[in-house]
C-alpha positions in Angstrom: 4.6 -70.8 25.9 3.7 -67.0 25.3 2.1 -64.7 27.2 -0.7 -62.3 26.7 0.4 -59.3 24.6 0.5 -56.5 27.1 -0.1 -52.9 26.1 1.3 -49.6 28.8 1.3 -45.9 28.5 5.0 -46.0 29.3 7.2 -48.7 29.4 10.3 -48.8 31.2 13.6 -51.1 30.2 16.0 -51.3 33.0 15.2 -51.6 36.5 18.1 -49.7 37.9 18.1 -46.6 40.0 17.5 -44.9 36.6 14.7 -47.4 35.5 13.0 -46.9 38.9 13.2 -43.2 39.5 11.5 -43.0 35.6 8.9 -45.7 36.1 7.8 -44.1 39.7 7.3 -40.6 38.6 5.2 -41.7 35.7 2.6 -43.8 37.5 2.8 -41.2 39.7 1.3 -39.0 37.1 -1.5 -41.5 36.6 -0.2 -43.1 33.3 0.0 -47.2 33.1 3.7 -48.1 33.6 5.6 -51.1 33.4 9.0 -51.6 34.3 11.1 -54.9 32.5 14.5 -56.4 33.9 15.9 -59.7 33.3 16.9 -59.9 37.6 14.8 -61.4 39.5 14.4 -58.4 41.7 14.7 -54.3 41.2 18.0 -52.5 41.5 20.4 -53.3 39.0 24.1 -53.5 39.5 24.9 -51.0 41.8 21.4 -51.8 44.3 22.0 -55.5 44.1 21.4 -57.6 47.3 20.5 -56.1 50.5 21.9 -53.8 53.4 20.8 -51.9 56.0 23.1 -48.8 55.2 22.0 -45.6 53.7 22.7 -46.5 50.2 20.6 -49.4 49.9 18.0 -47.1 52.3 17.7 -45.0 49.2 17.1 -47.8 47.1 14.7 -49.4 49.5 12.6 -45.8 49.2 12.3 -45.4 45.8 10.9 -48.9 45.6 8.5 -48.3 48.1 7.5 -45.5 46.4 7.2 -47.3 42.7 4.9 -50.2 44.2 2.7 -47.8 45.9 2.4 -46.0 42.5 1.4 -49.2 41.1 4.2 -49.6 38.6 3.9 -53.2 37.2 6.5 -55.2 37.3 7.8 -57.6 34.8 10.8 -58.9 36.4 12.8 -61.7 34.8 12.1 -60.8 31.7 15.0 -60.2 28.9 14.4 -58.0 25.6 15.7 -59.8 23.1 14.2 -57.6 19.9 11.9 -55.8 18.4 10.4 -57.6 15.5 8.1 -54.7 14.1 7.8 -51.1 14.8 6.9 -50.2 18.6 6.8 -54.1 19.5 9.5 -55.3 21.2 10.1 -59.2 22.6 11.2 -60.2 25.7 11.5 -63.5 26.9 11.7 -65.8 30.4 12.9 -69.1 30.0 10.6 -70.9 27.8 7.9 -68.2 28.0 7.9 -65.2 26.2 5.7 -61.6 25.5 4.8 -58.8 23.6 5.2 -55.5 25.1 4.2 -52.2 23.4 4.3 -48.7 25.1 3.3 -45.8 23.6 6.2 -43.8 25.3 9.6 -45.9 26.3 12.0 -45.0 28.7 15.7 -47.2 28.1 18.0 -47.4 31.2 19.9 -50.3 30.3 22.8 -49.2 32.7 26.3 -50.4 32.2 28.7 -53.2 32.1 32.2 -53.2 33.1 35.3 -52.6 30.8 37.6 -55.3 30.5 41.2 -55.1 29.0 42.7 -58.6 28.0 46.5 -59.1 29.3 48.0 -62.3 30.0 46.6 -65.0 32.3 43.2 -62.8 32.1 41.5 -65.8 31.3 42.8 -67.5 34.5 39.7 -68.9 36.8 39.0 -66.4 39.8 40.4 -63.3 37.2 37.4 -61.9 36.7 35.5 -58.1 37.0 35.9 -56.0 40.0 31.4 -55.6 39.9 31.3 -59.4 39.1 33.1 -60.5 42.1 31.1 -58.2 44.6 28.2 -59.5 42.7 29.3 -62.7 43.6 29.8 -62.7 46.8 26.6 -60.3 47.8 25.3 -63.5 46.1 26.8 -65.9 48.7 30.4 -66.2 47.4 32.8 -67.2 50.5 35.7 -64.6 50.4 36.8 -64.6 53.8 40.5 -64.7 54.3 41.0 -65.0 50.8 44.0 -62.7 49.2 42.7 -60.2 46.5 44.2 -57.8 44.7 42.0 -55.3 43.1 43.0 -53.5 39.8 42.1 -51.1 37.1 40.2 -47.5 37.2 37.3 -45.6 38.1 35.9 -44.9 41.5 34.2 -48.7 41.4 37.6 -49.8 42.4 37.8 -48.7 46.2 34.4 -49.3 46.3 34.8 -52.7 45.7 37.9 -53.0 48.1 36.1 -51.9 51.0 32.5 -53.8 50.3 35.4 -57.0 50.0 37.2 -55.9 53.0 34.0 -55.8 55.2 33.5 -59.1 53.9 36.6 -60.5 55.4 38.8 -60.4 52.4 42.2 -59.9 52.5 42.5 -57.2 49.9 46.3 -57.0 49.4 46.7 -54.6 46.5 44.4 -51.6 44.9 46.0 -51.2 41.5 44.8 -47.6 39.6 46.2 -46.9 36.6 45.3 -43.1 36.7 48.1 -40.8 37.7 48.6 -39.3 41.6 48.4 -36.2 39.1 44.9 -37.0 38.0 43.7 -38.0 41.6 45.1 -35.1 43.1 42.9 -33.2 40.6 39.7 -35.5 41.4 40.2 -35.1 45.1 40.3 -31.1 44.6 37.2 -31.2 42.0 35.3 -33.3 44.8 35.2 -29.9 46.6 32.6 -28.6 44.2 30.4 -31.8 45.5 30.0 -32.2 49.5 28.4 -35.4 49.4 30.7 -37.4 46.8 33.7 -36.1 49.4 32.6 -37.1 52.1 31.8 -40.6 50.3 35.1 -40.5 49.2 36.1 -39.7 52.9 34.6 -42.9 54.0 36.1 -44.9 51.5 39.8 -44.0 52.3 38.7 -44.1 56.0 37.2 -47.9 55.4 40.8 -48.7 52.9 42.6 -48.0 55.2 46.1 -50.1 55.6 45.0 -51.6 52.6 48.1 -51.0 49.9 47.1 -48.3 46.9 49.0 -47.6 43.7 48.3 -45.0 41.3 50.3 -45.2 38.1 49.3 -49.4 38.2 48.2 -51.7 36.2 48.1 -55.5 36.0 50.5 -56.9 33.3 50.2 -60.7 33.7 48.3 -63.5 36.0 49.6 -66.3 36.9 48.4 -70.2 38.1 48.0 -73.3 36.9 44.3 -74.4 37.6 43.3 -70.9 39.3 45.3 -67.7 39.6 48.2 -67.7 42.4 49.7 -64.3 41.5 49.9 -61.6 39.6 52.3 -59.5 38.4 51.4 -55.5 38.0 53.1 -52.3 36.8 53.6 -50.3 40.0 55.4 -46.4 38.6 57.3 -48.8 35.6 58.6 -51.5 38.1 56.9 -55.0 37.5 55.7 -56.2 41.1 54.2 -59.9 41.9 51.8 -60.1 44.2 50.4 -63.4 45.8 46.3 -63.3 45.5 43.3 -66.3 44.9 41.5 -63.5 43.1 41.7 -60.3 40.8 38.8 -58.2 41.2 39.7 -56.2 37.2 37.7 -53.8 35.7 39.0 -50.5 33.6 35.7 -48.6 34.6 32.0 -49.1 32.4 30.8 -49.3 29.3 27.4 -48.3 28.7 25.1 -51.1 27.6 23.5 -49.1 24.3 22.9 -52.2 22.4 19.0 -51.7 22.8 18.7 -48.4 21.9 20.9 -49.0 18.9 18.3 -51.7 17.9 15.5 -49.3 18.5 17.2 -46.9 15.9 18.4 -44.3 18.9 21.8 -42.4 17.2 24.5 -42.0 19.7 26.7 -38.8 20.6 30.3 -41.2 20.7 29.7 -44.1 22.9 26.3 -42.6 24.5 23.1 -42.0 23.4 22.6 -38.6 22.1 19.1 -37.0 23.8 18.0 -33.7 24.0 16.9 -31.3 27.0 14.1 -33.8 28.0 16.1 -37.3 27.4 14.6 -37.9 24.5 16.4 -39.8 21.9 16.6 -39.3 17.7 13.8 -41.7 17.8 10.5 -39.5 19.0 8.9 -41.4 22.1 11.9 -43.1 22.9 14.4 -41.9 25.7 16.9 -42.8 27.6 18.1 -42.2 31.2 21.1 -43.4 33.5 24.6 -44.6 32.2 23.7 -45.0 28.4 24.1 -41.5 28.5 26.8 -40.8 30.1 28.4 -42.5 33.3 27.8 -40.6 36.1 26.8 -42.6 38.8 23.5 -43.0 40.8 23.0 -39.6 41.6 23.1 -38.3 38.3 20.9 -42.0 36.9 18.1 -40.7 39.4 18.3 -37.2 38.3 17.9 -38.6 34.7 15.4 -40.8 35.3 12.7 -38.5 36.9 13.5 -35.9 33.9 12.7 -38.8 31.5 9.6 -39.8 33.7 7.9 -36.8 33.9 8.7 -36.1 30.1 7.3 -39.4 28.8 4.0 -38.7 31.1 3.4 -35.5 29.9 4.2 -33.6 32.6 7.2 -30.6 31.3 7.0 -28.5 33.8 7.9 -31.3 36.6 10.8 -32.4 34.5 12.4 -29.0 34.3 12.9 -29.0 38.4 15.0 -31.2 37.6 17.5 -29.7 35.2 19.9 -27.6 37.5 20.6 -30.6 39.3 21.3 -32.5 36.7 24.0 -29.4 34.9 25.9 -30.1 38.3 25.6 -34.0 38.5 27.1 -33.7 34.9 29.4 -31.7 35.8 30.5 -34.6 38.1 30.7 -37.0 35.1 32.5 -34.7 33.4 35.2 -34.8 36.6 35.1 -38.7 36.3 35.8 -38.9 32.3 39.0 -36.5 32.5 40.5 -38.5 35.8 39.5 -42.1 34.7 40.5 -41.5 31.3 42.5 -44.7 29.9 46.1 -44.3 28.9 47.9 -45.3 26.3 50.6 -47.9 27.8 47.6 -50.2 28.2 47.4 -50.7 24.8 50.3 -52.6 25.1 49.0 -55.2 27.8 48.0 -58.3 25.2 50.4 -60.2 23.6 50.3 -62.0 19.8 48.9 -64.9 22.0 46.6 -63.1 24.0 43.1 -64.1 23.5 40.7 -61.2 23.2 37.7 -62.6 22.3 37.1 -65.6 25.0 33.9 -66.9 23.4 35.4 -68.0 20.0 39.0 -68.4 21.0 40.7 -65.3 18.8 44.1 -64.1 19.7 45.1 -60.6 19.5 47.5 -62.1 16.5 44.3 -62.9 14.1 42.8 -59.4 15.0 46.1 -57.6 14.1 45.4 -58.8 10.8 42.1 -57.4 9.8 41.7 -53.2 9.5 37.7 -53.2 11.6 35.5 -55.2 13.5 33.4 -56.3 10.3 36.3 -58.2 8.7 37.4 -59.4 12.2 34.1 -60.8 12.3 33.8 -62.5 9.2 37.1 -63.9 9.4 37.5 -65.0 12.4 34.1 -65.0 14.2 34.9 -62.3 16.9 32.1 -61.4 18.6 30.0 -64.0 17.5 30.3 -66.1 20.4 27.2 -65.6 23.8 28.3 -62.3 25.0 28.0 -61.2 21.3 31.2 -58.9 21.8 30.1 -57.4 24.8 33.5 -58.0 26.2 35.5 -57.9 22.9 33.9 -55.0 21.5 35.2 -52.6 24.0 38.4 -53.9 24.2 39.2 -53.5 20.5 37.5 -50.2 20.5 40.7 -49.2 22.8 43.1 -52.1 21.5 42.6 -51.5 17.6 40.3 -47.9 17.4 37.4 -50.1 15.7 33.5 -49.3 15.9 31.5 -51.5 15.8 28.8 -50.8 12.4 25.6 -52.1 13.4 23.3 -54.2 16.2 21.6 -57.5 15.0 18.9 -58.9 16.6 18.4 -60.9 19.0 20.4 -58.6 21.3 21.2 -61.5 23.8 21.2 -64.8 23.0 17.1 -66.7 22.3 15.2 -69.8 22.0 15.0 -70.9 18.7 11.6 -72.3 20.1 10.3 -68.6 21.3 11.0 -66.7 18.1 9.2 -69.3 15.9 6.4 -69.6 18.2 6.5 -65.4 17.6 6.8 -65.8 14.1 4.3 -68.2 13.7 1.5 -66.7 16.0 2.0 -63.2 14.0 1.9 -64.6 10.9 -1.5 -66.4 12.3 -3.2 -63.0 13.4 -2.5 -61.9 10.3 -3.6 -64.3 7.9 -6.2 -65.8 9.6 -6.2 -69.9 10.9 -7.6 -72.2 8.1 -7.2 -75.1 9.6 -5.3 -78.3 6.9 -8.6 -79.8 5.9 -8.4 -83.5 5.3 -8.5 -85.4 2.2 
C-alpha cells in the first residue's frame, strides 16, 4: 500500500531535539514543514519517554511550540532511500511514501559505540542508552545488580536515571584517565549550566562505586551474564551484576547524508556557516556534525531552520552560542577520547560482527572493510554494520568506502510497488489487451 506523494517547502529527517528546533523555526517562518521519524512519537534518544523534570520540560516546550507552528508530522516513518534526485522513500510497515522538499534539514542523531570483548554477546550485555531505553519503556530493573561501563558523560547519566529506578548499580566503569576528568571538571568552569548538571549527577551517584582508568575485559554466564570481570588501574576485578549497561560514547548516524551525496569532515558531516552540507539545499544539524549534546543539537537546529526558510539574518543570532556550545564538544572529544589498550579487548574468537557470526580471527585476515565484506559478509547482516563498522574503524583503522541503498533494511514488496508505480507514471498504463 503507498501513500500519496507529498510535496513540503522543508523537510525535516530526525525528530530529535535537533529535528524539532529546525522544523519549528521554519513553520514558524510560514514555510510548509514536515518533520519524519521512524518513533512513534517526537524526541529521539535523549527525549524518549516522559518526566516531569526540567529536561523533559524543555522537550515538552519545543513541541508545543512545533504543533502550534503547524509542522506536520510523519511519525513512524523510516527513510529507506532515495531512488531519484530530491525524492527520497520512506516506509511504515507495509505502507510506504514519497517525500520531496525543496530544502532538507538531516538530524539523524546518533547511536552508541560498541567495543566487542569477551562474553559481549552474553544476554542482558547490551548498550548503556539501550537499557535506559528499555526500561523508560517498561523494563523491570528494580533490585537488579548493574554495572555500568565505558565513556562519555552518557555513563553517569545512565547510572543515576537506573539508580532512581531502583537499580542496584554496583560499578561505574570509565575508561578515561582521573587525569582527563580532572581536566573536564576544570573546563566545565567555562560552562555554569553543564557544572551544575554535573553537580547533580555526582550528588545523585553518590555511594555508587566509580573507576576512572576501567574498562570491562570479559562477561561472564551461562544463559545470561552473572559477572563481569573489568580492568580497574591494570588489576582485573569481577564484579557480580544481571546487567552491563556498555557503551564507549556515540557514533553519529551519517548514513543518510552519505546516501544523499553530503561529504563528511572525518566522521561528521562537513557544513558551512549556515549548516549547509556539499550538497546545496541539504543540511544537517545535531550530532551528525559533531557530538555535542542537546544544547549544542538545538543551537544547530534553529541555525539550520532559519537558513533553509530563508531567513539569514535570524540564523546568525544564533552563531555565538553555538562557537561556545562547540567549544563544549570540543572539551568532550579530548576527555572522552578512546585509548589505545582497548584495542586489545577481542580475542581471535571474539565475534565482532554479531549479525553474520565473524570473529575478530577472519577480520585479521583481510587489509579493509571491502575485502572483509566480500569475504566474509561483515556487515551485511540487519544492522548493516552499524555496530561492526565502528568497531573496526577503532579495532583495524578501516573506513568504510561507500552507502548502499536501502539504508535500513525494506520490503521487497514496497520497493517493487515503487518501482513499478514510477515506471507507470512514466510510461503511461496500456492496459494487456486480450487476444
Amino acid at each position: 500500500m503507498s501513500e500519496p506523494r507529498q510535496h513540503f517547502d522543508v523537510l525535516v529527517l530526525g525528530g530529535g531535539p535537533a529535528g524539532m528546533a529546525a522544523a519549528t523555526v521554519a513553520a514558524e517562518s510560514g514555510v510548509e514543514v514536515a518533520i519524519v521519524d521512524d518513533n512513534q512519537a517526537l524526541g529521539g534518544q535523549i527525549w524518549r519517554g516522559s518526566s516531569e523534570d526540567g529536561h523533559y520540560q524543555e522537550r515538552n516546550r519545543w513541541e508545543a511550540r512545533l504543533r502550534a507552528a503547524q509542522v506536520r508530522l510523519l511519525c513512524g516513518y523510516r527513510v529507506v532511500d532515495q531512488p531519484e534526485a530530491g525524492v527520497l522513500l520512506a516506509e511504515s510497515g507495509e505502507k510506504y511514501c514519497e517525500l520531496r522538499g525543496q530544502k532538507l534539514i538531516v538530524a539523524t542523531g546518533a547511536r552508541e559505540r560498541f567495543l566487542p570483548f569477551p562474553g559481549w554477546t552474553l544476554p542482558n550485555v547490551m548498550g548503556a542508552g539501550g537499557l535506559q531505553a528499555m526500561v523508560k519503556c517498561g523494563l523491570p530493573i528494580g533490585g537488579k545488580r548493574v554495572v555500568v561501563a565505558g565513556t562519555g558523560p552518557l555513563l553517569l547519566a545512565v547510572a543515576a536515571y537506573l539508580a532512581k529506578q531502583g537499580a542496584a548499580v554496583v560499578l561505574v566503569s570509565e575508561q578515561a584517565s582521573w587525569g582527563r576528568l580532572a581536566g573536564f571538571a576544570a573546563g566545565l568552569a567555562a560552562f555554569p549550566q553543564k557544572m551544575w548538571q554535573g553537580l547533580g549527577l555526582k550528588r545523585e551517584l553518590a555511594g555508587i562505586p566509580f573507576a576512572a582508568n576501567s574498562w570491562p575485559l570479559e562477561a561472564h554466564g551461562d544463559s545470561s551474564v552473572e559477572a563481569v570481570t573489568v580492568s580497574r588501574a591494570g588489576n582485573p576485578e569481577t564484579v557480580a551484576c544481571d546487567y552491563v549497561a556498555c557503551g564507549f560514547h556515540l557514533v553519529p548516524n551519517v548514513e543518510l547524508p552519505l546516501l544523499l551525496g553530503c561529504q563528511l569532515d572525518g566522521a561528521y558531516v562537513r557544513v558551512d556557516e549556515w549548516q549547509q552540507t556539499t550538497v546545496k539545499g541539504v543540511y544537517c544539524a545535531g550530532e551528525p556534525t559533531g557530538i555535542g549534546g542537546v544544547e549544542l543539537a538545538l543551537i544547530e537546529g534553529q541555525i539550520a531552520g532559519w537558513s533553509a526558510a530563508g531567513q539569514v539574518a535570524e540564523a546568525r543570532k544564533f552563531f555565538p552560542a553555538r562557537s561556545k556550545a562547540q567549544r563544549f564538544r570540543r572539551l568532550l572529544d579530548r576527555t572522552f577520547r578512546l585509548r589505545p589498550e582497548l584495542k586489545d579487548l577481542p580475542r581471535p574468537e571474539t565475534l565482532i560482527c554479531r549479525c553474520e557470526d565473524v570473529p575478530y580471527r577472519r577480520l585479521r585476515q583481510h587489509g579493509s572493510w571491502r575485502a572483509a565484506k566480500l569475504h566474509t559478509r561483515c556487515g551485511m547482516g540487519p544492522c548493516q554494520g552499524r555496530v561492526c563498522g565502528p568497531a573496526t574503524e577503532f579495532l583495524l583503522d578501516w573506513k568504510a568506502e561507500s552507502v548502499r541503498p536501502p539504508i535500513f533494511p525494506a520490503r521487497l514488496m514496497n520497493l517493487a510497488r515503487y518501482s513499478r508505480e514510477k515506471k507507470e507514471a512514466v510510461e503511461g498504463f496500456k492496459p494487456e489487451l486480450k487476444k
